[in-house]
N, CA, C and O atoms as a GROMACS GRO file, in nm:
protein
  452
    1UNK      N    1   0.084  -0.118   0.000
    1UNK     CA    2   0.000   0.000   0.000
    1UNK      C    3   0.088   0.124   0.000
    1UNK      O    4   0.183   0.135   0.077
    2UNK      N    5   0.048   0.237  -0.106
    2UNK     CA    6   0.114   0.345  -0.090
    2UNK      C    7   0.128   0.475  -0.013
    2UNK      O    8   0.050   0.545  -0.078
    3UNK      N    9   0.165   0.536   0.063
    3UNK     CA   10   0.217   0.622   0.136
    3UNK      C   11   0.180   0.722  -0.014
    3UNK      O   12   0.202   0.706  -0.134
    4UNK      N   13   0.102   0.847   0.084
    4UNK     CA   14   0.098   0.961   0.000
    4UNK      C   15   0.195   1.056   0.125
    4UNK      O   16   0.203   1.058   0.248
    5UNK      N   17   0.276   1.148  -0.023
    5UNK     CA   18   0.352   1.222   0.007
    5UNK      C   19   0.311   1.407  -0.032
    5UNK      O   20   0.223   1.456  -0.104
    6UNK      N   21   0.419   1.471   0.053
    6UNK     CA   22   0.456   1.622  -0.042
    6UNK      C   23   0.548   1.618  -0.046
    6UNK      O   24   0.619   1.564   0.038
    7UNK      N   25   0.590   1.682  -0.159
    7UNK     CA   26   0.763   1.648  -0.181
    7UNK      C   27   0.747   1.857  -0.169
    7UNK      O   28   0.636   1.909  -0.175
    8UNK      N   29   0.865   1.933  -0.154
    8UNK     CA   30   0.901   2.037  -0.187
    8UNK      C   31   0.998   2.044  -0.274
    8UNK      O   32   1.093   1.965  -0.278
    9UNK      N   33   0.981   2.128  -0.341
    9UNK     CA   34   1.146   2.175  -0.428
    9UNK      C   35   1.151   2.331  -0.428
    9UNK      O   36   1.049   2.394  -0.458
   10UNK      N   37   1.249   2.384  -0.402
   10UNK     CA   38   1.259   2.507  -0.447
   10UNK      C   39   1.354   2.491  -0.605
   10UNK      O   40   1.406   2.387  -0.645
   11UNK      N   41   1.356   2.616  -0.670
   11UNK     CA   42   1.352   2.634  -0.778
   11UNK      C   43   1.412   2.848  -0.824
   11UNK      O   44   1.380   2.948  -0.761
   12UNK      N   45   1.492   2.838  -0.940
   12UNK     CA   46   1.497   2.976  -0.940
   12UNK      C   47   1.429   3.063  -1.057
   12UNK      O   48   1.478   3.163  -1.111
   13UNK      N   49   1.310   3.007  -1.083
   13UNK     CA   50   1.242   3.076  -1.147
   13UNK      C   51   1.120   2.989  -1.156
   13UNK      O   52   1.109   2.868  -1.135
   14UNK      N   53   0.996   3.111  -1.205
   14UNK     CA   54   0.916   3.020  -1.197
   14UNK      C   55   0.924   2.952  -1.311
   14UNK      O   56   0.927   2.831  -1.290
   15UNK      N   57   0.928   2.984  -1.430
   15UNK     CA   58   0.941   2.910  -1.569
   15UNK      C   59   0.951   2.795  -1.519
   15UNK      O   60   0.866   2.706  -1.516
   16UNK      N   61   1.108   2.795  -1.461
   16UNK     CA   62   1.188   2.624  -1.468
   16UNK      C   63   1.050   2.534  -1.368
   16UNK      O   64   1.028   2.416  -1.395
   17UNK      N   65   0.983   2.593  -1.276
   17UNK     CA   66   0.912   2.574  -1.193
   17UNK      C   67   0.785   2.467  -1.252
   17UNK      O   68   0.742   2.359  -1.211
   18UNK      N   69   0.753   2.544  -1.353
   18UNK     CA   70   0.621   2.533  -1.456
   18UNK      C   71   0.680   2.401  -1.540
   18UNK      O   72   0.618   2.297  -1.562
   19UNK      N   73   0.835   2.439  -1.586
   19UNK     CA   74   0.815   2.328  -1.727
   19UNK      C   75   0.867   2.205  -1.628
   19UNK      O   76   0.883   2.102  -1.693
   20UNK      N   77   0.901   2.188  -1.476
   20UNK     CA   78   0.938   2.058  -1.406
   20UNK      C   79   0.825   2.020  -1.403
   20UNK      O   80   0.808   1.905  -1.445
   21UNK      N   81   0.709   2.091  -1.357
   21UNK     CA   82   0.611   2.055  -1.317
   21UNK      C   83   0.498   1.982  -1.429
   21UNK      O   84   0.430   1.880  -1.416
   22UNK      N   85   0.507   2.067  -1.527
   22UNK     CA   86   0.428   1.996  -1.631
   22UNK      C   87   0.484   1.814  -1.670
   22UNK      O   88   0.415   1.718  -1.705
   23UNK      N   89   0.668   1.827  -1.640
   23UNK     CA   90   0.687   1.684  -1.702
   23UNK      C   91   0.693   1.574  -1.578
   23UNK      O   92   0.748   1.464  -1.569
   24UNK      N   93   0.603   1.661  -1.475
   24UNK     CA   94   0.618   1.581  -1.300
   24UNK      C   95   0.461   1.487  -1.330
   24UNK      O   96   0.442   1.367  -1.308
   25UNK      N   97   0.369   1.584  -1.384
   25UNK     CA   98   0.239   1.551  -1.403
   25UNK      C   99   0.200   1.479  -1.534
   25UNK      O  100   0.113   1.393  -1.540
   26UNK      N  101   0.292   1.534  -1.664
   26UNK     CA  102   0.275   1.417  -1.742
   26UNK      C  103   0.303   1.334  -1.739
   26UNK      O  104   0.238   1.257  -1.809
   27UNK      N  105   0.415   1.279  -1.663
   27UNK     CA  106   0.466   1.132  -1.668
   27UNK      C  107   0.404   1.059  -1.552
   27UNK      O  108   0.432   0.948  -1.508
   28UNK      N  109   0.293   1.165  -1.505
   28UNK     CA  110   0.207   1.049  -1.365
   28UNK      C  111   0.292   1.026  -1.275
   28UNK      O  112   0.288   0.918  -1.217
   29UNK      N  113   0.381   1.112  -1.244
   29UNK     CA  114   0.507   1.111  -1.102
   29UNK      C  115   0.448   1.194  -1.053
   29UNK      O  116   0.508   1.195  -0.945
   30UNK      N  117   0.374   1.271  -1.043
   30UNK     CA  118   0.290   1.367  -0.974
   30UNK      C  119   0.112   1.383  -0.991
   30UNK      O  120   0.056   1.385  -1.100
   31UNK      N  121   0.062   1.391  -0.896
   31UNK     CA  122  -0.101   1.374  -0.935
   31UNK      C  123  -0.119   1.564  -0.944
   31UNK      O  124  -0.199   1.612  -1.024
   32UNK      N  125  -0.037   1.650  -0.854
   32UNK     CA  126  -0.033   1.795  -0.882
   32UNK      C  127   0.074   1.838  -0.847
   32UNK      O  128   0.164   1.769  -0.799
   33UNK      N  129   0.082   2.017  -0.876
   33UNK     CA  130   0.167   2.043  -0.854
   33UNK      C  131   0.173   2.246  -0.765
   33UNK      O  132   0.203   2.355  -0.814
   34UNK      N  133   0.149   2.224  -0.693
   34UNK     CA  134   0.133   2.366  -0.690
   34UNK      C  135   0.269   2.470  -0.701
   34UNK      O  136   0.376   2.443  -0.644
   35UNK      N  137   0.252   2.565  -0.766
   35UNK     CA  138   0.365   2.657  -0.784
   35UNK      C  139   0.344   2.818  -0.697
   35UNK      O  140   0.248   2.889  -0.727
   36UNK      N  141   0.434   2.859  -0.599
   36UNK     CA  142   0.428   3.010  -0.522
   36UNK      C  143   0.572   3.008  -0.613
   36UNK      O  144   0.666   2.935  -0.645
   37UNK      N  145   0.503   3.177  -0.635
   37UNK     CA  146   0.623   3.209  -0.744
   37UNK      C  147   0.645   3.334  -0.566
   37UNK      O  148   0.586   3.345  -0.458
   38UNK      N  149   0.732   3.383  -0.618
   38UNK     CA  150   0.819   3.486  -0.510
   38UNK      C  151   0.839   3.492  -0.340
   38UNK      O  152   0.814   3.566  -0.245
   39UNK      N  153   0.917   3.330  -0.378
   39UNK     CA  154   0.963   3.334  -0.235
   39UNK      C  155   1.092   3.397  -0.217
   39UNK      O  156   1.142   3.445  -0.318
   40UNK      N  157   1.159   3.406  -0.100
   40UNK     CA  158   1.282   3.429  -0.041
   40UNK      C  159   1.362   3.383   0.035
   40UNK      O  160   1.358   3.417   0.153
   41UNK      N  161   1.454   3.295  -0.010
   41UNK     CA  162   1.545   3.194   0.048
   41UNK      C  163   1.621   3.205   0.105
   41UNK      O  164   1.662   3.299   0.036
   42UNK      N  165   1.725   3.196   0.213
   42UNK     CA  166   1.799   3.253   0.271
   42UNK      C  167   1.867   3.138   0.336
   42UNK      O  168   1.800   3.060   0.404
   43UNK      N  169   2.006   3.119   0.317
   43UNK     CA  170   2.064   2.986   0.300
   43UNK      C  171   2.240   2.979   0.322
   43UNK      O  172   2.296   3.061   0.249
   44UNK      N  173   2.287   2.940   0.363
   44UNK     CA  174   2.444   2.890   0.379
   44UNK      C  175   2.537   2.796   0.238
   44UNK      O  176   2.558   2.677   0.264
   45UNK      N  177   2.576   2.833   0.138
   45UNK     CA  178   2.616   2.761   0.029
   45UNK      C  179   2.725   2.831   0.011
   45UNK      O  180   2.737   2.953   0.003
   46UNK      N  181   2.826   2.725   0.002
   46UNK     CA  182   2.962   2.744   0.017
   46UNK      C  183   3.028   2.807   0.096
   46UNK      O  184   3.127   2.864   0.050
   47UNK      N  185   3.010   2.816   0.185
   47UNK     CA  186   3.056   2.924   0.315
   47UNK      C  187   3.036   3.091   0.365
   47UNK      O  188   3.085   3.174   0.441
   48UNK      N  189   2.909   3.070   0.245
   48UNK     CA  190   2.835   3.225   0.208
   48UNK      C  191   2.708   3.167   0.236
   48UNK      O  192   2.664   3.055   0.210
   49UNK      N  193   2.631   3.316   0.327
   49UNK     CA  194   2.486   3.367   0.331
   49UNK      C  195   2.462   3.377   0.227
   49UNK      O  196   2.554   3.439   0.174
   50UNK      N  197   2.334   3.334   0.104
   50UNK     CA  198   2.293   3.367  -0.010
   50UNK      C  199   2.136   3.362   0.083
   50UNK      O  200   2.073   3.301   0.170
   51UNK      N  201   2.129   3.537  -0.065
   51UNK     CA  202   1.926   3.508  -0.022
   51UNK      C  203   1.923   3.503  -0.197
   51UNK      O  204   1.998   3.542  -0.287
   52UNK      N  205   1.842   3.458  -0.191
   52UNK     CA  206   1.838   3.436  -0.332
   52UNK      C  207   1.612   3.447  -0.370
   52UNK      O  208   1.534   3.385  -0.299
   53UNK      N  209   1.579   3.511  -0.456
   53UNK     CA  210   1.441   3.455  -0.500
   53UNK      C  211   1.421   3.341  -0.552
   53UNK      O  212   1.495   3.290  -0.636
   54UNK      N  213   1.319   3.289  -0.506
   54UNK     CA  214   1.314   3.167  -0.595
   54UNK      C  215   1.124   3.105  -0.624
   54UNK      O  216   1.035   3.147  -0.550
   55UNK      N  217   1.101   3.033  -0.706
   55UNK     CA  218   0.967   2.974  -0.664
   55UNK      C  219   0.967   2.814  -0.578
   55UNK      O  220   1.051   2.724  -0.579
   56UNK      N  221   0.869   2.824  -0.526
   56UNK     CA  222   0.826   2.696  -0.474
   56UNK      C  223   0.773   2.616  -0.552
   56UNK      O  224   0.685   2.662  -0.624
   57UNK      N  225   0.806   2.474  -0.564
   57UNK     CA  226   0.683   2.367  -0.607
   57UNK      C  227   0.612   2.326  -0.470
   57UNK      O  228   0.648   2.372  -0.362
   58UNK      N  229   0.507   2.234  -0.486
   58UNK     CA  230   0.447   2.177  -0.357
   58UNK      C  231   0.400   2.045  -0.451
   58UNK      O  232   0.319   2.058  -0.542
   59UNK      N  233   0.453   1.935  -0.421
   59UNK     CA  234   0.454   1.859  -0.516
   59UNK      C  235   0.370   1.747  -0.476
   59UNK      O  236   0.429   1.689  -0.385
   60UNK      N  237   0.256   1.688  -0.504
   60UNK     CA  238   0.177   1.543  -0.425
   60UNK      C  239   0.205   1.429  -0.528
   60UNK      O  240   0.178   1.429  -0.648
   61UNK      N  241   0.294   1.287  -0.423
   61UNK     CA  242   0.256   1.187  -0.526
   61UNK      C  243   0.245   1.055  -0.359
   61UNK      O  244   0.174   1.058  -0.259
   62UNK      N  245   0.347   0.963  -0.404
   62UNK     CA  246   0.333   0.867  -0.350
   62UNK      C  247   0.478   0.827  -0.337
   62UNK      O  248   0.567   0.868  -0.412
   63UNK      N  249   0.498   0.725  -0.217
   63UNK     CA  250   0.620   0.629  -0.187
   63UNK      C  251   0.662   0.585  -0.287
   63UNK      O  252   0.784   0.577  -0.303
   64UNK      N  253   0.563   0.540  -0.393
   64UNK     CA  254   0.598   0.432  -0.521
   64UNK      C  255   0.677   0.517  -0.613
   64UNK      O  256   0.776   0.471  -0.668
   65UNK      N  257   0.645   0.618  -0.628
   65UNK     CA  258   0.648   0.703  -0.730
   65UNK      C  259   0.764   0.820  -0.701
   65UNK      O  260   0.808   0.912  -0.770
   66UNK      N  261   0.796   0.768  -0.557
   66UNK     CA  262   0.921   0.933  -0.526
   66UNK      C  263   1.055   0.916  -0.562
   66UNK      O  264   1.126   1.016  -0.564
   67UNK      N  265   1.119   0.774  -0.600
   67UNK     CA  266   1.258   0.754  -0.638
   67UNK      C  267   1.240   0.820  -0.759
   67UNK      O  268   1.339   0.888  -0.784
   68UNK      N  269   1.121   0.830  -0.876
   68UNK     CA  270   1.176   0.860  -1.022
   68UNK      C  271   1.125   0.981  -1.009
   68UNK      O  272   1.196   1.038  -1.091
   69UNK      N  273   1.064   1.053  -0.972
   69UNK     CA  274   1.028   1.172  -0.931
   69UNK      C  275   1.147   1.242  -0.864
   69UNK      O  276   1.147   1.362  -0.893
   70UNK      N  277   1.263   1.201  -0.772
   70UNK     CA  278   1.370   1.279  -0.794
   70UNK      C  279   1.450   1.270  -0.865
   70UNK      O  280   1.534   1.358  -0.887
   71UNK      N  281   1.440   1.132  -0.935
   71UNK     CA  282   1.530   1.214  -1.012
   71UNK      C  283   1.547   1.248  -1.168
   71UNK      O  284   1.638   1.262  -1.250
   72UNK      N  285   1.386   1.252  -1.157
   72UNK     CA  286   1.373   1.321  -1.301
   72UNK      C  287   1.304   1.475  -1.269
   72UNK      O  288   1.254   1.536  -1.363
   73UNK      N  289   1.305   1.540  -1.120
   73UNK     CA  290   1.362   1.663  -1.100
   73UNK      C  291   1.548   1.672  -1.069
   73UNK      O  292   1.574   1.776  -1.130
   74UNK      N  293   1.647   1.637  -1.027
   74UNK     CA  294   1.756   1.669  -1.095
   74UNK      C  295   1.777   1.653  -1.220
   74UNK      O  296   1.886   1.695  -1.259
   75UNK      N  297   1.706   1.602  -1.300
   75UNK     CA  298   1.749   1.593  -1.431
   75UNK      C  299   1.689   1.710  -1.520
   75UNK      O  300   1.721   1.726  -1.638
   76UNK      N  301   1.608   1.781  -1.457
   76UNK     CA  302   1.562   1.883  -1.506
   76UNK      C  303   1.622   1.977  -1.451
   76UNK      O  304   1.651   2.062  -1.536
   77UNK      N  305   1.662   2.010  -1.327
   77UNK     CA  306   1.676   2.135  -1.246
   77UNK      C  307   1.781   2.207  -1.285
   77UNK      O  308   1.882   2.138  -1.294
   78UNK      N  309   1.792   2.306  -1.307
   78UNK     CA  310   1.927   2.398  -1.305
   78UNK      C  311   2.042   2.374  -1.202
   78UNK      O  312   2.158   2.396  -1.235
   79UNK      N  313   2.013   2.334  -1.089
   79UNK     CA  314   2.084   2.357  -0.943
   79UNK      C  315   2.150   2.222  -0.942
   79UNK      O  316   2.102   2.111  -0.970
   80UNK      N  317   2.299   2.264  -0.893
   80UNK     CA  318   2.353   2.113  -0.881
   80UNK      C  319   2.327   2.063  -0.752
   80UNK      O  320   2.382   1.954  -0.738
   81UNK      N  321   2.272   2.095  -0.665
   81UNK     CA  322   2.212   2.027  -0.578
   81UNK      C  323   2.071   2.096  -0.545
   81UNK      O  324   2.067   2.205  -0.490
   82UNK      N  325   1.973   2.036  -0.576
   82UNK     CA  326   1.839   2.128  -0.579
   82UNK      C  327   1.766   2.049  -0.442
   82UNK      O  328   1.773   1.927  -0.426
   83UNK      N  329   1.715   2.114  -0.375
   83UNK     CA  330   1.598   2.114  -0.280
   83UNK      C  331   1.504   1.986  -0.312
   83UNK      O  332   1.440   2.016  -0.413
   84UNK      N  333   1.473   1.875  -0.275
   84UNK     CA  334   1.400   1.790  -0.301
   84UNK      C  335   1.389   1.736  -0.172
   84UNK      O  336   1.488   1.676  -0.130
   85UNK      N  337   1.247   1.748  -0.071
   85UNK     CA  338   1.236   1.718   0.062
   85UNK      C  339   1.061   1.615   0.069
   85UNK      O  340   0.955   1.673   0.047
   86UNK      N  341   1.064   1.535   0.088
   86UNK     CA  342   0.938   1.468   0.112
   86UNK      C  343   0.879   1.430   0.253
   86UNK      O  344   0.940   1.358   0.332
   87UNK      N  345   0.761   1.483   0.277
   87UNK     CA  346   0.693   1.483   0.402
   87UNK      C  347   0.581   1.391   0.365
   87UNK      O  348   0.512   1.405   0.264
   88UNK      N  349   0.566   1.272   0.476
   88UNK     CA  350   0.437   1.174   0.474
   88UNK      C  351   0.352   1.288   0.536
   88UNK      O  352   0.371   1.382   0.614
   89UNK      N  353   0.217   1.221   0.443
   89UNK     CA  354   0.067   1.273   0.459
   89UNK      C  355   0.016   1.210   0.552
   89UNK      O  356  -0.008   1.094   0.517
   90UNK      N  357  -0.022   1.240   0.690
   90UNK     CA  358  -0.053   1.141   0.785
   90UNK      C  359  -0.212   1.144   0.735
   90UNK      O  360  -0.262   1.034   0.711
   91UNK      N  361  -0.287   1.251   0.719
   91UNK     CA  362  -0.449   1.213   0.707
   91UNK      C  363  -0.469   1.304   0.585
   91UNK      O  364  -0.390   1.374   0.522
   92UNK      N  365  -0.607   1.278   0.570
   92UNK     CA  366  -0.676   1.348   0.414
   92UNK      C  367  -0.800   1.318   0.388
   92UNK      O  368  -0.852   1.216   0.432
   93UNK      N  369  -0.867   1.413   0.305
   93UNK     CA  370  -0.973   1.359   0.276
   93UNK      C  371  -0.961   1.221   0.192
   93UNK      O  372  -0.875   1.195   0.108
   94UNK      N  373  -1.051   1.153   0.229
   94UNK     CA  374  -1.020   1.004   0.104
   94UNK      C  375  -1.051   0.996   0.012
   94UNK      O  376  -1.034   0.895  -0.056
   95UNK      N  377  -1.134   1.146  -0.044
   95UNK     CA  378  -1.191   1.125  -0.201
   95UNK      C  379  -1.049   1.181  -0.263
   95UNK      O  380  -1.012   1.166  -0.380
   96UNK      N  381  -0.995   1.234  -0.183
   96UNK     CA  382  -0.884   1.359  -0.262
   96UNK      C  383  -0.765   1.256  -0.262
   96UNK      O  384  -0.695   1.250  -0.363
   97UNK      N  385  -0.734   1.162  -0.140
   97UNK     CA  386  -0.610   1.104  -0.147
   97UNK      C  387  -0.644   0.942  -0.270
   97UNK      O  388  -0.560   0.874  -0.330
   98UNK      N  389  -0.765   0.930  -0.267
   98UNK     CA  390  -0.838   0.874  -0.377
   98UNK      C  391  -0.794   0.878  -0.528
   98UNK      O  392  -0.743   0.796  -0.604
   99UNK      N  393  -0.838   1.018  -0.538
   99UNK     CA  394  -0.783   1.099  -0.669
   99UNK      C  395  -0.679   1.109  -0.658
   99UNK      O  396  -0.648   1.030  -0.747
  100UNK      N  397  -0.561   1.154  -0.611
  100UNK     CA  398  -0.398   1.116  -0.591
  100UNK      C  399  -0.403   0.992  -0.637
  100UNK      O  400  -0.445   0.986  -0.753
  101UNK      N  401  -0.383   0.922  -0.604
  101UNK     CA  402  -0.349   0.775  -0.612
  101UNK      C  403  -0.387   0.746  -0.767
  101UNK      O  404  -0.287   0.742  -0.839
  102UNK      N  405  -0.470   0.732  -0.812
  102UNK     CA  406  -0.538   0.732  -0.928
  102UNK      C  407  -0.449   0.804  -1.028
  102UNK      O  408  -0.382   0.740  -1.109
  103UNK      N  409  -0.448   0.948  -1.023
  103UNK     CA  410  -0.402   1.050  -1.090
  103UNK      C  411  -0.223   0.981  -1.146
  103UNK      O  412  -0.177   1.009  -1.257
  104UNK      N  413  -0.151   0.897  -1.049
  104UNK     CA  414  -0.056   0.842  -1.089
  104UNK      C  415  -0.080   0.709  -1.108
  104UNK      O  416   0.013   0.629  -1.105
  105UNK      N  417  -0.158   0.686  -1.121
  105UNK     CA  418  -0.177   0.495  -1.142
  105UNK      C  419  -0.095   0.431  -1.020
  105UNK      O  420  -0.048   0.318  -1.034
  106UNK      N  421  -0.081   0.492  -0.920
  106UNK     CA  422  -0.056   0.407  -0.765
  106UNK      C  423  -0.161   0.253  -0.757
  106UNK      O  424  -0.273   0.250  -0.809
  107UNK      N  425  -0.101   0.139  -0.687
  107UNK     CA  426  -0.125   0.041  -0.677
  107UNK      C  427  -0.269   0.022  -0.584
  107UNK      O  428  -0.369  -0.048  -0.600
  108UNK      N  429  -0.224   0.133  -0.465
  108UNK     CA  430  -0.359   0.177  -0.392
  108UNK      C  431  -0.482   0.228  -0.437
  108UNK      O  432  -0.588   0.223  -0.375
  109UNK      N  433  -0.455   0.296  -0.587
  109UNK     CA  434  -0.613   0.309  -0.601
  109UNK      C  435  -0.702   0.198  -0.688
  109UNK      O  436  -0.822   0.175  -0.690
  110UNK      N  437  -0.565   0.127  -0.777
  110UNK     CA  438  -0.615   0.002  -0.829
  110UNK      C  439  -0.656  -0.125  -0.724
  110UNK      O  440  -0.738  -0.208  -0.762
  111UNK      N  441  -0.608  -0.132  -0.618
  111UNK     CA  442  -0.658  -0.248  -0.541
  111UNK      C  443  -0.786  -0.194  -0.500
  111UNK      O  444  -0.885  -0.263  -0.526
  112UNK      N  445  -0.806  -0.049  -0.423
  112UNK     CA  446  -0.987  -0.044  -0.384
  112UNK      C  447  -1.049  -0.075  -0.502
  112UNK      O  448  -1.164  -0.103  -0.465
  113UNK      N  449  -1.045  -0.090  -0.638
  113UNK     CA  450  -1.140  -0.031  -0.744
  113UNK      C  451  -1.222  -0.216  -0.762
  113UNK      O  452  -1.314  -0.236  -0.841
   0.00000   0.00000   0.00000
């Protein structure tokens, strides 16, 4: 049974934001994707304070689905080490974590059906 997730990524633009996201959701590694364009990052890289702008993804898929989902965001990302953080979904509505599951062809929505 699959574990629904959020994955985060930050990102330095929204563009790059948009075209990860479109190939997160076409390839069914993602059921959505939400994008906040103008955040502000503020971070330790290379022995320097950087603030840098950037956008957010907010990314929903599943356990099954999060190994190729990172790394077909590094394979897209600009950043040689990009932000890719996944938090378990402890509860949800069940029509919505329903539709997740589904939305990627997860194993969980084919066994209720």
């Amino acid at each position: 049974m699959s574990q629904e997730l959020v994955v985060l990524v930050t990102t330095p633009s929204k563009d790059q934001a948009a075209a990860i996201a479109n190939a997160l959701v076409s390839e069914r590694l993602a059921a959505c994707v939400y994008i906040i364009d103008a955040i502000e990052s503020v971070y330790r890289w290379e022995g320097k304070i950087v603030r840098d702008a950037e956008a957010l993804m907010v990314i929903k898929t599943t356990d099954e689905r999060y190994d190729d989902l990172e790394r077909r965001v590094k394979e897209l990302h600009s950043y040689s080490t990009p932000e890719v953080i996944a938090i378990q979904i402890e509860a949800g509505s069940s029509d919505y974590l329903n539709w997740l599951n589904e939305s990627i062809g997860s194993s969980t929505a084919e066994e209720e059906e």
